[in-house]
PyMOL Python script that loads the backbone (N, CA, C, O; Angstrom):
from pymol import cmd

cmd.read_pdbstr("""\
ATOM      1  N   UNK A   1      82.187  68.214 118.823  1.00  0.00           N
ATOM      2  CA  UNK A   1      82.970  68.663 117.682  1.00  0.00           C
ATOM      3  C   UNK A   1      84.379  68.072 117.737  1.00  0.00           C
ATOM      4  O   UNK A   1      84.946  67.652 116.729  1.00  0.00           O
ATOM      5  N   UNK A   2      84.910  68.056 118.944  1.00  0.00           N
ATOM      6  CA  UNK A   2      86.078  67.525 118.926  1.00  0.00           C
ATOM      7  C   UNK A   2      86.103  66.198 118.911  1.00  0.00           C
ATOM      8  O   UNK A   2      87.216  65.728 118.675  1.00  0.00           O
ATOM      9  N   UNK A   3      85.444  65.616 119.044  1.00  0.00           N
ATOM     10  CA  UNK A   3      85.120  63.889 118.802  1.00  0.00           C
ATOM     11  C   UNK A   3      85.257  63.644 116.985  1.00  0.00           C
ATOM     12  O   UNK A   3      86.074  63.071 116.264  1.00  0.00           O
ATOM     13  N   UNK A   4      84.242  64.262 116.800  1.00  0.00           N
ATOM     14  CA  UNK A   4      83.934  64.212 114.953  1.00  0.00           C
ATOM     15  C   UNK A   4      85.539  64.835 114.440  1.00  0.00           C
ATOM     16  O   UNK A   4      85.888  64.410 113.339  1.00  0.00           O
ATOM     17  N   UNK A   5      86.323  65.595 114.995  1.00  0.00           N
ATOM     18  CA  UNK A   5      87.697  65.714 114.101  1.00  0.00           C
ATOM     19  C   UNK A   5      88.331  64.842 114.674  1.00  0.00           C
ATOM     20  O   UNK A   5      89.270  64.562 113.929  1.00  0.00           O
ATOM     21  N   UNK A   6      88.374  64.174 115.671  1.00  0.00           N
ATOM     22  CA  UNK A   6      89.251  63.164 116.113  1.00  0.00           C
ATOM     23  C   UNK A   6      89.085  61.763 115.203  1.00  0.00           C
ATOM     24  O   UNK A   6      90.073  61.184 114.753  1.00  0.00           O
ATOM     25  N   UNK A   7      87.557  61.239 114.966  1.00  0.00           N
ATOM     26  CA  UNK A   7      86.839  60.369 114.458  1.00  0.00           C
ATOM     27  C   UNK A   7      87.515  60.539 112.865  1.00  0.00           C
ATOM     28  O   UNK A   7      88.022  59.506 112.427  1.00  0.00           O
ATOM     29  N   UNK A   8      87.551  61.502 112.154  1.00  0.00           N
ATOM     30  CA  UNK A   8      87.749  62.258 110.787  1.00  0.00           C
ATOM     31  C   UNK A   8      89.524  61.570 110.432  1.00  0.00           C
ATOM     32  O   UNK A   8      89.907  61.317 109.289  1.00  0.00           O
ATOM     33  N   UNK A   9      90.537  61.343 111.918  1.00  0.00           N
ATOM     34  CA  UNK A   9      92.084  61.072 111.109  1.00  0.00           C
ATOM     35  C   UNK A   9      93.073  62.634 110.601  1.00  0.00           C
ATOM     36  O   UNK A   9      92.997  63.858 110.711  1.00  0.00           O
ATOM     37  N   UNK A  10      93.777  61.807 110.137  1.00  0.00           N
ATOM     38  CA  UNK A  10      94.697  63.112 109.552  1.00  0.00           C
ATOM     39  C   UNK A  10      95.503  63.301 110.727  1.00  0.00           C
ATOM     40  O   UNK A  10      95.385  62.650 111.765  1.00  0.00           O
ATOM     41  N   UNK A  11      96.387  64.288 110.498  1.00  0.00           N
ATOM     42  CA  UNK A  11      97.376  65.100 111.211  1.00  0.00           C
ATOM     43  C   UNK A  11      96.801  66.656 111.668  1.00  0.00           C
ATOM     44  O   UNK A  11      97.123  67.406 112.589  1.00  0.00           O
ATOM     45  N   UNK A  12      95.810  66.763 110.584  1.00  0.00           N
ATOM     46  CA  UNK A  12      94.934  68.587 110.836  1.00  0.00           C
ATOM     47  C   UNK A  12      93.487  68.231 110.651  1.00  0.00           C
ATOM     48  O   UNK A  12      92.921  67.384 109.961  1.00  0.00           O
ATOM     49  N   UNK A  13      92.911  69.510 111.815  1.00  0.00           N
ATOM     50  CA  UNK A  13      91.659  69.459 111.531  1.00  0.00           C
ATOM     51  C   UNK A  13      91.188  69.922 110.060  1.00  0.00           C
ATOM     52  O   UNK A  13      91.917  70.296 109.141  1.00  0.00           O
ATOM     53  N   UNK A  14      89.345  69.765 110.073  1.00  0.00           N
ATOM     54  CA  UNK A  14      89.492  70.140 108.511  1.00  0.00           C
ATOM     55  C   UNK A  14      89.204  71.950 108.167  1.00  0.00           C
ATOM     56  O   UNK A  14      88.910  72.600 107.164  1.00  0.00           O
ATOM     57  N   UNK A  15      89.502  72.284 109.730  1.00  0.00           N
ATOM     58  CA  UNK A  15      89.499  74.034 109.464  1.00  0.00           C
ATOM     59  C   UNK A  15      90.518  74.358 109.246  1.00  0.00           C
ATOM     60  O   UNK A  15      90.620  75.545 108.937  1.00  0.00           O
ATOM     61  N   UNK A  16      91.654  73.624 109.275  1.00  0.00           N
ATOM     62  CA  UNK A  16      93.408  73.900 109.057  1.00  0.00           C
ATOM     63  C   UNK A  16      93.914  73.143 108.221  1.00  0.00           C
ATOM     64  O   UNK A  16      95.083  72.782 108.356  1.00  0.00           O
ATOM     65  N   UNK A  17      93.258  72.795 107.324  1.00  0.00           N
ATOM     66  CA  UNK A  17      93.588  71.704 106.196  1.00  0.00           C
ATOM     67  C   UNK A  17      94.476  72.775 104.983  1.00  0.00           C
ATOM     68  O   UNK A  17      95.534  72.477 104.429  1.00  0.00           O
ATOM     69  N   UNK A  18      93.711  74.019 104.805  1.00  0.00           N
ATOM     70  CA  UNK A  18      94.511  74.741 104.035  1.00  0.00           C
ATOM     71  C   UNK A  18      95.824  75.217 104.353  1.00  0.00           C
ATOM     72  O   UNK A  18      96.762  75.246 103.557  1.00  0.00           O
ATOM     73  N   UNK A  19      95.862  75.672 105.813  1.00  0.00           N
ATOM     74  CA  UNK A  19      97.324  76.016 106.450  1.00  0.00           C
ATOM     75  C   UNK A  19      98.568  75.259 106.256  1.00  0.00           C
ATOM     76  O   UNK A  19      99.757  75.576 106.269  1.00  0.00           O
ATOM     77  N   UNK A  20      97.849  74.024 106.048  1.00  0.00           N
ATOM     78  CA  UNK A  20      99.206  72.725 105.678  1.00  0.00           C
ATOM     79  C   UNK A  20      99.127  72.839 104.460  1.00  0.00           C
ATOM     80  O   UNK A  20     100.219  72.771 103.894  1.00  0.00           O
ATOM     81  N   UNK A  21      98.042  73.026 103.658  1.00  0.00           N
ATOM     82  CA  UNK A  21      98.445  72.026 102.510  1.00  0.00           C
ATOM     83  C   UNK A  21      99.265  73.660 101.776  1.00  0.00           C
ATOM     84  O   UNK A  21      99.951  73.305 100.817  1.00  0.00           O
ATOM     85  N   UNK A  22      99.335  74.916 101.939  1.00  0.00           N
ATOM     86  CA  UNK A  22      99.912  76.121 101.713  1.00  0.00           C
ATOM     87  C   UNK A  22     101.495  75.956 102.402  1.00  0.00           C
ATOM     88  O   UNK A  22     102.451  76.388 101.758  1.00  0.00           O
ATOM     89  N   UNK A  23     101.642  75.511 103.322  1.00  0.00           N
ATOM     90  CA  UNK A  23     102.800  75.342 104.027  1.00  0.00           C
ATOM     91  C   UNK A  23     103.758  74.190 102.925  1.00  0.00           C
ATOM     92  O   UNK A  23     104.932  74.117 102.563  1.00  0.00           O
ATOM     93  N   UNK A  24     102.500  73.406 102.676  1.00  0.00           N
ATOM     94  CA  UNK A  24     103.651  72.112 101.699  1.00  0.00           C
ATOM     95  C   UNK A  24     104.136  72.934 100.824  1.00  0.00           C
ATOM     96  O   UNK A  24     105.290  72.710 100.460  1.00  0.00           O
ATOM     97  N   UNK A  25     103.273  74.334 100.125  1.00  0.00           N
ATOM     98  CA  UNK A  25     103.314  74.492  98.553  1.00  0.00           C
ATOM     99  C   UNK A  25     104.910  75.278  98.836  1.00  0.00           C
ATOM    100  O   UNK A  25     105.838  75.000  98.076  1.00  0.00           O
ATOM    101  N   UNK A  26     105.138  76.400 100.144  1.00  0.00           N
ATOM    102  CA  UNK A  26     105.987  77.409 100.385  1.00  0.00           C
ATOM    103  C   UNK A  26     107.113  76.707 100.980  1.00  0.00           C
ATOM    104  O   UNK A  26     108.045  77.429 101.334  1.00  0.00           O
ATOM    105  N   UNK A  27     107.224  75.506 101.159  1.00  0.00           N
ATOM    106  CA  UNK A  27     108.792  74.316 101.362  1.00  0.00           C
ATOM    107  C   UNK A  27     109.513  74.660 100.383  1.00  0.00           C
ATOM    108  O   UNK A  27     109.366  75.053  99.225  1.00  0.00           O
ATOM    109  N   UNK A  28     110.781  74.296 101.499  1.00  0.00           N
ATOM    110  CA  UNK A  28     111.557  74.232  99.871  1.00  0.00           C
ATOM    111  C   UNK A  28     111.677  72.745  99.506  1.00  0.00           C
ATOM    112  O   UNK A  28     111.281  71.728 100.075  1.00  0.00           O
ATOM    113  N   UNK A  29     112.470  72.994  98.174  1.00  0.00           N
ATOM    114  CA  UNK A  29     111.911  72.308  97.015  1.00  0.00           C
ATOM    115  C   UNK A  29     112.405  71.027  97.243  1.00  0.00           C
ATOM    116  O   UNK A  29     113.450  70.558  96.792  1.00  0.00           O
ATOM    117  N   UNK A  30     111.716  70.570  97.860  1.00  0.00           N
ATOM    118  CA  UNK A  30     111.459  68.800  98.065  1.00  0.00           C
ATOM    119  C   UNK A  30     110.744  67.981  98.224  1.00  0.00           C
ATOM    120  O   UNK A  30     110.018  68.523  99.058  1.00  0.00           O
ATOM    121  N   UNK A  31     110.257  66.839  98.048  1.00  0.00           N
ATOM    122  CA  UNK A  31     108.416  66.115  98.537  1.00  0.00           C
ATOM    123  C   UNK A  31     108.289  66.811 100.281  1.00  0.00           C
ATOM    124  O   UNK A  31     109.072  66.880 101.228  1.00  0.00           O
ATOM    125  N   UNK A  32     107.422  67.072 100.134  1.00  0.00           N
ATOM    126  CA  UNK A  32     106.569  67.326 101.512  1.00  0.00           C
ATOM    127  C   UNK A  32     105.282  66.289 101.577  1.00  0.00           C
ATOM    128  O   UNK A  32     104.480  66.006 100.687  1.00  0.00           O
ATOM    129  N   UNK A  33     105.365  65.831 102.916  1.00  0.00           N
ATOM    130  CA  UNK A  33     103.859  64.549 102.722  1.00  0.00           C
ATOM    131  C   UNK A  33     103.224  65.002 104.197  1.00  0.00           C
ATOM    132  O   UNK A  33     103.909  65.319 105.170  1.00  0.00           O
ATOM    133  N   UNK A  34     101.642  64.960 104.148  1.00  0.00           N
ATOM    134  CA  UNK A  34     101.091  64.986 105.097  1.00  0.00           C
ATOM    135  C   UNK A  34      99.794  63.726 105.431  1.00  0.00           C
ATOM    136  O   UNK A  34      99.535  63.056 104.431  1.00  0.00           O
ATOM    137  N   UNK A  35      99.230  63.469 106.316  1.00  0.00           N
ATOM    138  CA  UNK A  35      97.848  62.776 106.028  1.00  0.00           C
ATOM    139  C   UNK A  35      96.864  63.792 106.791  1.00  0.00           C
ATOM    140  O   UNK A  35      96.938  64.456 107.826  1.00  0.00           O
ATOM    141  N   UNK A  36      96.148  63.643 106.037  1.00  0.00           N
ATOM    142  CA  UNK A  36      94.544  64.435 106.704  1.00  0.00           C
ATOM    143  C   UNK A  36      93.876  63.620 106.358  1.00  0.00           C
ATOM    144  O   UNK A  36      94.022  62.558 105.753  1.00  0.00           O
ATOM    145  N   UNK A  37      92.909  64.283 106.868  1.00  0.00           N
ATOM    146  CA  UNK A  37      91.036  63.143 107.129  1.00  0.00           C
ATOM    147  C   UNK A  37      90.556  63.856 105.730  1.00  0.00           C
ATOM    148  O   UNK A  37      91.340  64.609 105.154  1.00  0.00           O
ATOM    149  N   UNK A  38      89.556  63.661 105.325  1.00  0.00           N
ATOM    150  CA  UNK A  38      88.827  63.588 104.256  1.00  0.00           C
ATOM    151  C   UNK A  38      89.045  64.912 104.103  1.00  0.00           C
ATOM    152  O   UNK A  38      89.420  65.469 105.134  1.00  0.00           O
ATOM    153  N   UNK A  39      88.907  65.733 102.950  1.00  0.00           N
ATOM    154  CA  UNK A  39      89.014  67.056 102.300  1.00  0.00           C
ATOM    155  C   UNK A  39      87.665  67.571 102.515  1.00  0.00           C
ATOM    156  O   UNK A  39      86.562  67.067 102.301  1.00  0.00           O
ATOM    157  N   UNK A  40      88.034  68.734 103.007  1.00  0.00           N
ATOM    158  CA  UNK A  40      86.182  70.087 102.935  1.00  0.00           C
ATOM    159  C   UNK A  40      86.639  70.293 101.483  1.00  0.00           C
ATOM    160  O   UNK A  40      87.717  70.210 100.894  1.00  0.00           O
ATOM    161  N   UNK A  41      85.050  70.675 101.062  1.00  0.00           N
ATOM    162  CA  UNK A  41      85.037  71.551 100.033  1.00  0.00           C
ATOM    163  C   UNK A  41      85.728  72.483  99.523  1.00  0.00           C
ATOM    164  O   UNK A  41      85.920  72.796  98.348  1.00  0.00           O
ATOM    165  N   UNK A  42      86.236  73.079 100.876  1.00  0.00           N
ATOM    166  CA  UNK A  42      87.027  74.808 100.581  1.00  0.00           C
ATOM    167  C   UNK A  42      88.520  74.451 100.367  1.00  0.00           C
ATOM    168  O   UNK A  42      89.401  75.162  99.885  1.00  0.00           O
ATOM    169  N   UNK A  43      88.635  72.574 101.065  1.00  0.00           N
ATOM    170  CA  UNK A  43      89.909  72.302 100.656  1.00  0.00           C
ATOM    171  C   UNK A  43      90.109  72.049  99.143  1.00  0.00           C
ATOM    172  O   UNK A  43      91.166  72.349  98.587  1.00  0.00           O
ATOM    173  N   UNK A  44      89.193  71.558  98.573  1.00  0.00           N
ATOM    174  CA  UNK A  44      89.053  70.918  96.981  1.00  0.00           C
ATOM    175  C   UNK A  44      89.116  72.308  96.342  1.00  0.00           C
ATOM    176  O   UNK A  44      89.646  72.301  95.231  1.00  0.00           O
ATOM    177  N   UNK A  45      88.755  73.334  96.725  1.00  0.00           N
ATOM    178  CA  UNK A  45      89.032  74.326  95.546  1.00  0.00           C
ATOM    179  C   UNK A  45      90.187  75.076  96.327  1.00  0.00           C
ATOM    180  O   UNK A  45      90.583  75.763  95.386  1.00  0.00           O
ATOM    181  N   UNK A  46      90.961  75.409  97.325  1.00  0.00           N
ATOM    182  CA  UNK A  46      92.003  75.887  98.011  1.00  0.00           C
ATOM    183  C   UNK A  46      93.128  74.971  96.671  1.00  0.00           C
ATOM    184  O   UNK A  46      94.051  75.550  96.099  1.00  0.00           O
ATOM    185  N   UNK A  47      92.743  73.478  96.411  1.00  0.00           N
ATOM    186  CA  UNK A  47      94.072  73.027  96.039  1.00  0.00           C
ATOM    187  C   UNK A  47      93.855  73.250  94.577  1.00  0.00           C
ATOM    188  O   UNK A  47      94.784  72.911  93.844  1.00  0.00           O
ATOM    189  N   UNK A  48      92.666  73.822  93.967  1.00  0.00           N
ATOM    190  CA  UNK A  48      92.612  74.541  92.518  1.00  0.00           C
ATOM    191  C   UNK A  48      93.063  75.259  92.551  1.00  0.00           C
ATOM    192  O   UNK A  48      93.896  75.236  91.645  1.00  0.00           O
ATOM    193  N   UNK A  49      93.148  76.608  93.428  1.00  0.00           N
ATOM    194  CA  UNK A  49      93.622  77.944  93.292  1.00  0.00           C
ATOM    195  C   UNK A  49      95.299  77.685  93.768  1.00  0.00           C
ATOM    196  O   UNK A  49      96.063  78.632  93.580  1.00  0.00           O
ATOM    197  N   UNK A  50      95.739  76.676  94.252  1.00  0.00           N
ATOM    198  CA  UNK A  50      96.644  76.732  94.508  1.00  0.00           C
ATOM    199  C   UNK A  50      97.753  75.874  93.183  1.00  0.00           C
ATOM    200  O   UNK A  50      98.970  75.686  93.156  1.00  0.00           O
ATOM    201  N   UNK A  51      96.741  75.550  92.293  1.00  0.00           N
ATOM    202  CA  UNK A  51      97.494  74.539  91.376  1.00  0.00           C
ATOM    203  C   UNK A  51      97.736  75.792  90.209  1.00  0.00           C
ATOM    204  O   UNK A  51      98.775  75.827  89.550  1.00  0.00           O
ATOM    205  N   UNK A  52      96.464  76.978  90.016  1.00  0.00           N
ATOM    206  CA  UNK A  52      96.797  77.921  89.398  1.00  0.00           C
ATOM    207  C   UNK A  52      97.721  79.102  89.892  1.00  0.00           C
ATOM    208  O   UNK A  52      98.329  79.779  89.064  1.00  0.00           O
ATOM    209  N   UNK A  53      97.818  79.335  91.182  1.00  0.00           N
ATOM    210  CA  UNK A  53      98.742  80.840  91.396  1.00  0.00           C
ATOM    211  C   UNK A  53      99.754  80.257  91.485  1.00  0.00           C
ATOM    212  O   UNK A  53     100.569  81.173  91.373  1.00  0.00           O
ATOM    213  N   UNK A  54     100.687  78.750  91.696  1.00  0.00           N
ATOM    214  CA  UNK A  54     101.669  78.242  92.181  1.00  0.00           C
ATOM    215  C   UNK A  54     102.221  77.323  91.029  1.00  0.00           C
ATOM    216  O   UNK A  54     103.414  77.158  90.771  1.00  0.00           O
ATOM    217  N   UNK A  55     101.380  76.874  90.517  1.00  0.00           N
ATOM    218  CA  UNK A  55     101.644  76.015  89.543  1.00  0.00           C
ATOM    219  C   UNK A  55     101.891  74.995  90.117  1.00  0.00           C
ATOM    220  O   UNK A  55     103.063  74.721  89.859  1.00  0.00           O
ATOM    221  N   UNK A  56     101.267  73.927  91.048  1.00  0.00           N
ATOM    222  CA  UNK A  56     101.838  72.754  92.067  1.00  0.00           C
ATOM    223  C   UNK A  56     100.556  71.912  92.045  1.00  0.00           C
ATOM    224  O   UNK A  56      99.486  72.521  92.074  1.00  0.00           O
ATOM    225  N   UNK A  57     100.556  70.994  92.012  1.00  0.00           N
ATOM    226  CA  UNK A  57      99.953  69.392  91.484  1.00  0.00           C
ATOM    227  C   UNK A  57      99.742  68.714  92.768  1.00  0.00           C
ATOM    228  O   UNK A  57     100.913  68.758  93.147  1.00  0.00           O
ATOM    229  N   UNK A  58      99.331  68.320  93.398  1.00  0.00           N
ATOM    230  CA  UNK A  58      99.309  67.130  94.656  1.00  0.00           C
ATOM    231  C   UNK A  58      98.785  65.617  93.928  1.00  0.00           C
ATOM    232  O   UNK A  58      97.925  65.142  93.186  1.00  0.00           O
ATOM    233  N   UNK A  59     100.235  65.196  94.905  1.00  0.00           N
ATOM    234  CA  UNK A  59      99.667  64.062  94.534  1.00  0.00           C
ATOM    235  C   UNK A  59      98.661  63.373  96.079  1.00  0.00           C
ATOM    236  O   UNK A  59      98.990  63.537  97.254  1.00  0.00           O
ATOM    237  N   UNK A  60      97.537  62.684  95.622  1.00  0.00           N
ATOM    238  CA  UNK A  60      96.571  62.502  96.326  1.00  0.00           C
ATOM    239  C   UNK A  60      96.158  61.134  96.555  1.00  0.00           C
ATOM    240  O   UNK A  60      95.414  60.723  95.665  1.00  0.00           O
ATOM    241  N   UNK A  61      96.406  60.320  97.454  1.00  0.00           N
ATOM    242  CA  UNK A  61      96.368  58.872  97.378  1.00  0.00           C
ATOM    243  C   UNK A  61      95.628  58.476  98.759  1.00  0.00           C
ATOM    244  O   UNK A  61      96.216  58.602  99.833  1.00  0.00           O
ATOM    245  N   UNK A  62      94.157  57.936  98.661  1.00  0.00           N
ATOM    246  CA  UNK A  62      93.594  57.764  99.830  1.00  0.00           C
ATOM    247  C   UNK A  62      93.376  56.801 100.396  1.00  0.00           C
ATOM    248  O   UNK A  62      93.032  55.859  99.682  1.00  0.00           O
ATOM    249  N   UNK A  63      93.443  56.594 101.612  1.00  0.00           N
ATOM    250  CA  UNK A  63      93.652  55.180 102.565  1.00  0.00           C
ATOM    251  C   UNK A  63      92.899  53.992 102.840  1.00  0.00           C
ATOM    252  O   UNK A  63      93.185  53.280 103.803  1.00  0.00           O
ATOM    253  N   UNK A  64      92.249  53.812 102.303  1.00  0.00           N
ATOM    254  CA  UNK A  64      90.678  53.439 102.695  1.00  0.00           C
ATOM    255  C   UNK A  64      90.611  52.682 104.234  1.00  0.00           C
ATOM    256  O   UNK A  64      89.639  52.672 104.989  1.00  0.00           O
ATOM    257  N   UNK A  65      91.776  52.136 104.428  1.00  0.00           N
ATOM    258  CA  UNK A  65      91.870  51.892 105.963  1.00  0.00           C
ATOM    259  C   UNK A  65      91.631  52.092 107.457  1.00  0.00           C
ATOM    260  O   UNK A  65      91.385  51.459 108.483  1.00  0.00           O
ATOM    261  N   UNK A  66      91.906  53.713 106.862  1.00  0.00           N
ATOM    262  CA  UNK A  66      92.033  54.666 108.101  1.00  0.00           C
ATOM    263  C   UNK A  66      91.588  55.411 107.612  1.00  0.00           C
ATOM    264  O   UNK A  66      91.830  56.450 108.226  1.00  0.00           O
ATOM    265  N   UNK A  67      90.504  55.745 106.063  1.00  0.00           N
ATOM    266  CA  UNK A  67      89.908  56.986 105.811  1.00  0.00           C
ATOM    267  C   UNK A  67      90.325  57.856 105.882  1.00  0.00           C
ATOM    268  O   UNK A  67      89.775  58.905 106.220  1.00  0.00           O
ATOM    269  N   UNK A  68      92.085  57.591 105.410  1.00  0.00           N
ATOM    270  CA  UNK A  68      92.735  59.407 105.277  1.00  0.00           C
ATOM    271  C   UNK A  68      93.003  59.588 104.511  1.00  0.00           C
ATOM    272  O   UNK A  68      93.171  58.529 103.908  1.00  0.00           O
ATOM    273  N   UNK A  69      93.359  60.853 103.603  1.00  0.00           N
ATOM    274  CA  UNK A  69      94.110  60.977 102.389  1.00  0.00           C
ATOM    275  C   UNK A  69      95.708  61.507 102.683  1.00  0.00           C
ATOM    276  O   UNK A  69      96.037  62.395 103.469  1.00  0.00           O
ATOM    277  N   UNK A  70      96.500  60.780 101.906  1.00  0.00           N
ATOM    278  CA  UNK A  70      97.982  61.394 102.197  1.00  0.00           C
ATOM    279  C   UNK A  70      98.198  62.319 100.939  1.00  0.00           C
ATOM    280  O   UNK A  70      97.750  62.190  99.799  1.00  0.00           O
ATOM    281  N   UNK A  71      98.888  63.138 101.393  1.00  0.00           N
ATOM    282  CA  UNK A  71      98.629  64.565  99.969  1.00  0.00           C
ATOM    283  C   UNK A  71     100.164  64.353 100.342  1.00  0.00           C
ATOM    284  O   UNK A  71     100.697  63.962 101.380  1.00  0.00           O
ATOM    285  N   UNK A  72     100.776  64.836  98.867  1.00  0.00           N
ATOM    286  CA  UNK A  72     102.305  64.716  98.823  1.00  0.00           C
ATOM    287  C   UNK A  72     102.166  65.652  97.553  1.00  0.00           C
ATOM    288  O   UNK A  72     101.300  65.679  96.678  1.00  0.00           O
ATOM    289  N   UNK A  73     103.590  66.594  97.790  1.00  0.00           N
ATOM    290  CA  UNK A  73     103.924  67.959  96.523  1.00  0.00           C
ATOM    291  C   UNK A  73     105.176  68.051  96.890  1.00  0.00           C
ATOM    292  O   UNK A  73     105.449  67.890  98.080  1.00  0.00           O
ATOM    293  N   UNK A  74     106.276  68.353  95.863  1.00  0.00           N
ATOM    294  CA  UNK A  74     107.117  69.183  95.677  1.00  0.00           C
ATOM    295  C   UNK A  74     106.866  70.775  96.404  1.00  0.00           C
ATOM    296  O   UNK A  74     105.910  71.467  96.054  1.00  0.00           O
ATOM    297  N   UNK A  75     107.469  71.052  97.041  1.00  0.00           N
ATOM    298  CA  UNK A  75     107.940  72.470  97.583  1.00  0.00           C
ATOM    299  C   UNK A  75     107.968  73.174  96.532  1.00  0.00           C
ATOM    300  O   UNK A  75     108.063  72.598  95.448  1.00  0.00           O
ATOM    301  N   UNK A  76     107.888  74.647  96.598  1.00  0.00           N
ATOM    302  CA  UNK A  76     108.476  75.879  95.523  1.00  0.00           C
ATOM    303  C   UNK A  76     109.570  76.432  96.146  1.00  0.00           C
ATOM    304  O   UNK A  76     109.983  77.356  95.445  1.00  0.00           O
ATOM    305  N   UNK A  77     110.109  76.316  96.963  1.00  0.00           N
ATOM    306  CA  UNK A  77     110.835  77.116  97.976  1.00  0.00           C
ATOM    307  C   UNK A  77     111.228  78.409  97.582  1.00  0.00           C
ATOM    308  O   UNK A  77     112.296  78.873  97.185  1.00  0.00           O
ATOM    309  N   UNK A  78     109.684  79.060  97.864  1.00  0.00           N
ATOM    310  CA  UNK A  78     109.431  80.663  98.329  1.00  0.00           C
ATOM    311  C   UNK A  78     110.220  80.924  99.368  1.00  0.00           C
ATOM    312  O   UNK A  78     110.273  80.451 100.503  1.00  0.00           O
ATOM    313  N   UNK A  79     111.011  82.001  98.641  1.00  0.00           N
ATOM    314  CA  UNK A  79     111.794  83.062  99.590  1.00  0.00           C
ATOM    315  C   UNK A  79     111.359  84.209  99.488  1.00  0.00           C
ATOM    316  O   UNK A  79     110.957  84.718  98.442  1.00  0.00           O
ATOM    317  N   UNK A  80     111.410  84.891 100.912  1.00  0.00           N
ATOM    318  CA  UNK A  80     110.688  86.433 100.918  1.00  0.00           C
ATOM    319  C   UNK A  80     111.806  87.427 100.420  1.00  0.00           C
ATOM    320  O   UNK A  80     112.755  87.794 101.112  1.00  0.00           O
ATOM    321  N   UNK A  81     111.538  87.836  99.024  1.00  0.00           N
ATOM    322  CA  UNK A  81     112.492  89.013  98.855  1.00  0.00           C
ATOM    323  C   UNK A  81     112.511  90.335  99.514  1.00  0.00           C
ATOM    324  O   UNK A  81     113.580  90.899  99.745  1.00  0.00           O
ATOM    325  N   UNK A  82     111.404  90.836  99.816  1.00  0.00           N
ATOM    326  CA  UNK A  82     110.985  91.971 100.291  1.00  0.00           C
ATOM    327  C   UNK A  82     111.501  91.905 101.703  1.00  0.00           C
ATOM    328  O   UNK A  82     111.381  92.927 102.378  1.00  0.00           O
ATOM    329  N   UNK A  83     112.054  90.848 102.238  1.00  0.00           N
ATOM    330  CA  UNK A  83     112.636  90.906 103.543  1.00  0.00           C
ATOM    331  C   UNK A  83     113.958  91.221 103.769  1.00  0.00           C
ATOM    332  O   UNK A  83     114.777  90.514 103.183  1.00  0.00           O
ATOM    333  N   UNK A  84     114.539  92.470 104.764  1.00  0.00           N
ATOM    334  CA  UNK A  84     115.642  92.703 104.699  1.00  0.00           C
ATOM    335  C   UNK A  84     117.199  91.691 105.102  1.00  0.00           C
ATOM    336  O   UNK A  84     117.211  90.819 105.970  1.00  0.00           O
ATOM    337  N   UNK A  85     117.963  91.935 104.559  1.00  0.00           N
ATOM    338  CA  UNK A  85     118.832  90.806 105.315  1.00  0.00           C
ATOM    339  C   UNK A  85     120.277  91.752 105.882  1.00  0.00           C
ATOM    340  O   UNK A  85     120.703  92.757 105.315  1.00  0.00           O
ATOM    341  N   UNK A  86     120.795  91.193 106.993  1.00  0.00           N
ATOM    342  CA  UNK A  86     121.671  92.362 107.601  1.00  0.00           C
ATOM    343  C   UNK A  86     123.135  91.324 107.588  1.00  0.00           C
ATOM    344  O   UNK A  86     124.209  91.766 107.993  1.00  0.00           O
TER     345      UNK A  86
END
""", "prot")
cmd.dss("prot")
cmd.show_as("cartoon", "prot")
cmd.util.cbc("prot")
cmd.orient("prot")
């Protein structure tokens, strides 16, 4: 298993593909770029649901070189209101 995600590229495996690509959306508001290896399924609709609750677009440009995709977004830069500040 760890061969086949090594083999796959990217910066994340493809069980943590959502953790980043959620991390780009909650940046603040500037390009964020990552590369990963090919997209799971759960990533292709993670970045639907994330284009509807967030309103955020990726841009998606793939390598054919190295068989990675580089995903690049604007930040929302989510701040936690509900968090106290002293």
């Amino acid at each position: 298993m760890l061969l086949t995600e090594i083999r796959r590229g990217g910066c994340f495996d493809s069980s943590h593909q959502w953790l980043a690509l959620l991390l780009m959306v909650l940046a603040p508001e500037h390009a964020c770029k990552t590369r990963i290896g090919k997209l799971t399924p759960f990533s292709i609709q993670y970045l639907r649901d994330l284009r509807e609750f967030f309103n955020v677009t990726f841009k998606i440009k793939p390598d054919p070189e190295t068989e990675t995709v580089m995903m690049t977004c604007m930040g929302t830069g989510y701040a936690n209101v509900g968090k106290k500040t002293t």
